[in-house]
N, C-alpha and C positions, 0 to 999 in steps of 0.2 A: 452342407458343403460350404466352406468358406471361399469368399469371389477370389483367393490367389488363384484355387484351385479349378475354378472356373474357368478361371482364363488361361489356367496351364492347357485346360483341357481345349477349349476355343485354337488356342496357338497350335496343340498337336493333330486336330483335328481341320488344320488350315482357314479356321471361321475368322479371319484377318477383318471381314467389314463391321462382323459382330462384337469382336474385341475392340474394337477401334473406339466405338457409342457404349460399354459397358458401363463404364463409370459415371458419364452424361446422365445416361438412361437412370440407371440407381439413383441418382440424387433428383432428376424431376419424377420417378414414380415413387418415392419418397416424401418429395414436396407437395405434390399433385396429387398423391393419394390413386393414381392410379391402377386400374386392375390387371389381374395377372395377364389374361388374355391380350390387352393393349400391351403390356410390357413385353411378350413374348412378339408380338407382332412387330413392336417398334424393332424389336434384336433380328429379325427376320428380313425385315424390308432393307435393315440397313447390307446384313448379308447380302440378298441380291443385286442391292443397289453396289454394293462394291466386286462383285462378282459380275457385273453387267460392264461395270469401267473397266474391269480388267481385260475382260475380252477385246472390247473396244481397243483398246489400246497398242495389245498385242495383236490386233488386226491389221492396226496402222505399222507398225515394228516389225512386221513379219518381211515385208519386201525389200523394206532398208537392211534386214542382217544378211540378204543374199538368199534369201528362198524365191521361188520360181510363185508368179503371182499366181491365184487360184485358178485363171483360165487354162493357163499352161502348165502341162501337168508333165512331169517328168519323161513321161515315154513317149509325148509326142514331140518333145522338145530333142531326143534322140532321136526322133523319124525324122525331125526337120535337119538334123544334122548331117546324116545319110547322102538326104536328097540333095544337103548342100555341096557336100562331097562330091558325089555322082554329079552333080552341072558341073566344077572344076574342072572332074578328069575328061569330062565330054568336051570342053570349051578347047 
């Protein structure tokens, strides 16, 4: 398998952190003489590691695009609105 095709496949398969170190990685396990095991590890860790950022991130991004933060969750945020309603018409 030639690495275009690798990475074709990496890209269609969403592996973004592991495409990201391919070419790095090749050329110090290359240089280094490193084993396959290490080499596979090193294309793994950087996966989660960029799979861990992305969460992160989209954690932070989730409140600022207008979603309801995780405590409040949609249905009870329509109970509170109810009840807000009902004290108006009471008052």
């Amino acid at each position: 398998m030639s690495i275009a095709i690798a990475k074709n496949h990496m890209a269609e398969m969403n592996m973004l952190g592991m495409l990201a170190v391919l070419d790095k990685t090749l050329a110090d396990a290359t240089r280094d003489k490193i084993s396959y095991s290490e080499f596979v590890d090193i294309l793994l860790q950087a996966e989660a590691d960029h799979r861990q950022e992305r969460k992160a991130v989209n954690r932070i991004k989730a409140p600022a695009a207008g979603q309801l933060p995780p405590l409040v969750s949609r249905s009870n945020s329509s109970t509170l609105d109810a009840v807000n309603r009902r004290r108006s018409v009471l008052s």
